[in-house]
N, C-alpha and C positions, 0 to 999 in steps of 0.2 A: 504494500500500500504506500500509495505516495504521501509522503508527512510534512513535506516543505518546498513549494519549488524559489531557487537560491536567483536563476537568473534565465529570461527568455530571448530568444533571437528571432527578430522580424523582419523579414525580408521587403523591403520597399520602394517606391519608384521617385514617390514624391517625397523627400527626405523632409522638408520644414513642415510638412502640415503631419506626418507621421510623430516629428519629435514633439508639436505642438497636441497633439492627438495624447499620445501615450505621457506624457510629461505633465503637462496641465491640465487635462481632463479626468486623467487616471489615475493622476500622481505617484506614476511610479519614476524611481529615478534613475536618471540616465548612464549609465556604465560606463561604455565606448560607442565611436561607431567606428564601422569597420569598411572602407570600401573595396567590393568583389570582384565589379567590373564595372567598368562606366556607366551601364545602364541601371546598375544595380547596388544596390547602396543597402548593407547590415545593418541595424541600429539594436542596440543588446541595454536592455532592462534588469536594475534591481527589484528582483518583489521581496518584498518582508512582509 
């Protein structure tokens, strides 16, 4: 059973309205981001 998740990776296109999305709407906080490929942009979440 899963007891805690420590941190999520989300893959996205639109990078500022993703970090605005999960950041301020969700408040979870922001890790790293990580870029994959130019079209494609990581952005990695603390949950607590």
């Amino acid at each position: 059973m899963i007891q805690k998740v420590g941190q999520i990776g989300v893959p996205v296109k639109e990078l500022d309205k993703a970090i605005h999305f999960y950041k301020d709407k969700l408040g979870l906080s922001l890790l790293f981001i990580q870029i994959v490929w130019p079209s494609l942009n990581v952005t990695v979440y603390v949950c607590s």
